[in-house]
FIDRENLUM-798728 format. One line per 10 residues: number of its first residue (from 1); their letters; for each residue z, y, x of N, C-alpha, C, O. Coordinates in steps of 0.1 Angstrom, whole numbers, padded with zeros to 4 digits, m for minus. Example, Ala and Ser with C-alpha at 12.3 -4.5 7.8 and 13.67 -1.06 7.14 Angstrom:
2
1> AS> 0078:m0057:0132:0078:m0045:0123:0078:m0033:0132:0085:m0033:0142 | 0071:m0022:0128:0071:m0011:0137:0079:0000:0129:0080:0011:0134
# end
This chain:
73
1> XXXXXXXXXX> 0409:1279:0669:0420:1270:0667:0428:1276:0656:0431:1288:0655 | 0432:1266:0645:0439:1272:0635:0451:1272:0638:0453:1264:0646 | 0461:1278:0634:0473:1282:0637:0483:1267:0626:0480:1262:0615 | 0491:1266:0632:0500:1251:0625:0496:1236:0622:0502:1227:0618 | 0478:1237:0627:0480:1222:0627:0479:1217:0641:0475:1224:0651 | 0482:1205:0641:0486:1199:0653:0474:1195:0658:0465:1191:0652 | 0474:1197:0673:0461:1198:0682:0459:1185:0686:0469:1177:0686 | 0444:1178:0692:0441:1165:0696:0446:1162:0709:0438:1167:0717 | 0452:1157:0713:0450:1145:0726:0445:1152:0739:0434:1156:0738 | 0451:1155:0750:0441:1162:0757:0439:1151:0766:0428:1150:0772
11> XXXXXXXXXX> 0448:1142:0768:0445:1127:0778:0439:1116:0767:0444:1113:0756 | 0427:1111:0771:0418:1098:0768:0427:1090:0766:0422:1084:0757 | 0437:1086:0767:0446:1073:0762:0455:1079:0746:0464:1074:0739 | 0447:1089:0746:0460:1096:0734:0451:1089:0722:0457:1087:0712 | 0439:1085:0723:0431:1081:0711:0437:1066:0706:0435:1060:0695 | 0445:1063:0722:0455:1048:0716:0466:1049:0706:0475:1042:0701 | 0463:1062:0705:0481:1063:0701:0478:1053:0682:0468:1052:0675 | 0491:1048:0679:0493:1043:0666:0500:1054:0657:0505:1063:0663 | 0500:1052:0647:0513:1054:0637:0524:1043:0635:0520:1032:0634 | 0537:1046:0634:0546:1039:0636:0554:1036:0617:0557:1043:0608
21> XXXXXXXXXX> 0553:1020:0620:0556:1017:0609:0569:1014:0609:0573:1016:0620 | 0579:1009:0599:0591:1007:0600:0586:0993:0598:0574:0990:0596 | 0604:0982:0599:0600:0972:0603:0598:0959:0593:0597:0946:0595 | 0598:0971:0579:0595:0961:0565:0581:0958:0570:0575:0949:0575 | 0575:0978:0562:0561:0978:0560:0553:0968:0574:0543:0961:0574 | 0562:0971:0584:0550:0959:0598:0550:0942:0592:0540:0934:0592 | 0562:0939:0589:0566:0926:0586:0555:0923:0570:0550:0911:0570 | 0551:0932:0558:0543:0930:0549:0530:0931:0554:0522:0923:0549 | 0525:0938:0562:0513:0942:0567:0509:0929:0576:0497:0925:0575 | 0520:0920:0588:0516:0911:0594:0513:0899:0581:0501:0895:0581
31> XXXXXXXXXX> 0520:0896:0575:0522:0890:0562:0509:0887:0554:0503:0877:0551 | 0507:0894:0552:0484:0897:0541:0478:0895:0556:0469:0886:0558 | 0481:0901:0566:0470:0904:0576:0467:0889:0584:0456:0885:0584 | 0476:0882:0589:0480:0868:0594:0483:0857:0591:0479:0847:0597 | 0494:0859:0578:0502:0848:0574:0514:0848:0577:0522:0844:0569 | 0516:0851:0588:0534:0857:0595:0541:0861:0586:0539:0872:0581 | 0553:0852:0582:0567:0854:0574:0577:0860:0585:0579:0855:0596 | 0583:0872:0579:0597:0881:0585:0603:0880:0576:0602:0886:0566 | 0615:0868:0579:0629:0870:0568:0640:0881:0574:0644:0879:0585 | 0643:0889:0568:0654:0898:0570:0668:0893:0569:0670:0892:0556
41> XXXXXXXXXX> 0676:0890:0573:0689:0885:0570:0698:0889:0554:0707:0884:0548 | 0690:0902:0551:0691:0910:0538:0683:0904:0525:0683:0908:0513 | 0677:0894:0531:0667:0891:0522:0671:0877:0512:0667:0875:0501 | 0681:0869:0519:0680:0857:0519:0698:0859:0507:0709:0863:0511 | 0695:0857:0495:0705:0854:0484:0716:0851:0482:0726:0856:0475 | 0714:0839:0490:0728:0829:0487:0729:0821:0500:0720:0822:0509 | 0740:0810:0500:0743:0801:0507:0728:0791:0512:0722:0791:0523 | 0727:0785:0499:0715:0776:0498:0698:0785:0511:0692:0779:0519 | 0697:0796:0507:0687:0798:0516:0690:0802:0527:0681:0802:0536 | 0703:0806:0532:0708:0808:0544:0699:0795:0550:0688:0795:0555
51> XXXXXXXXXX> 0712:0781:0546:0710:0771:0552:0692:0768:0558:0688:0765:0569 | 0686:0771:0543:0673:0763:0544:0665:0771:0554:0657:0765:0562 | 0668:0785:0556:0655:0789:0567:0663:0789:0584:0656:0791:0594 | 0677:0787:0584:0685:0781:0599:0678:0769:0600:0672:0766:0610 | 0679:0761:0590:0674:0745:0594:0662:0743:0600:0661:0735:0609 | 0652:0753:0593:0637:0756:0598:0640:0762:0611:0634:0756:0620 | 0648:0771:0615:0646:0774:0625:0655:0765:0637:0651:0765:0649 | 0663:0761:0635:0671:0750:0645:0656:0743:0647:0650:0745:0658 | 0650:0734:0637:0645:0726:0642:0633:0729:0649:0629:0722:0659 | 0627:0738:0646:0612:0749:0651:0617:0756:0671:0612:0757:0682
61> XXXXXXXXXX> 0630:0758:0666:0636:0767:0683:0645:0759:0685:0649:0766:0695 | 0654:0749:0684:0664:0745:0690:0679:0752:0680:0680:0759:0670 | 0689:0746:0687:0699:0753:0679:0703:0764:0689:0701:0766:0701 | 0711:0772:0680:0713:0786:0684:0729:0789:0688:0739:0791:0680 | 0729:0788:0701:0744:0788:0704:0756:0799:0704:0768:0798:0706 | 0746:0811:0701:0757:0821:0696:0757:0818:0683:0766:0825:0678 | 0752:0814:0677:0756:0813:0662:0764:0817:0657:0766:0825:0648 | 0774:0805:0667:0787:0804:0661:0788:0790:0649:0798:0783:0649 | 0779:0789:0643:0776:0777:0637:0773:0763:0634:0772:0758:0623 | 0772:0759:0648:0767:0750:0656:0768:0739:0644:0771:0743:0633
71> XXX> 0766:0728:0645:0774:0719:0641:0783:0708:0646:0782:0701:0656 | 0794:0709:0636:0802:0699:0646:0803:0685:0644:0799:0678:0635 | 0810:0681:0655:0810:0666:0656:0824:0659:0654:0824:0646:0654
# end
């Protein structure tokens, strides 16, 4: 046994183990891998794309009542 590097697994489920991505690199990787779009709220520019990917999603899930945004009547 060499001295400082880190030893294997001594339980059979340790061969499940993953490496842990952060939640860009997962969101680019589902992205090429799937097709799965992850918009970040950091991502979106201005006004105009706010609205456009809420609208997608109002109508895809319903409207979102903590929003806060609702619309009014």
């Amino acid at each position: 046994m060499s001295l400082g590097r880190p030893r294997g697994p001594k339980c059979a489920l340790g061969r499940l183990h993953t490496t842990r991505l952060g939640a860009r690199d997962a969101a680019r990787a589902g992205y090429h891998d799937t097709g799965v779009v992850v918009i970040f709220p950091d991502m979106l520019k201005d006004d105009f794309e706010r609205q456009f990917v809420e609208s997608i999603a109002n109508r895809e899930y319903g409207v979102n009542p903590s929003a806060g945004r609702g619309k009014e009547k």
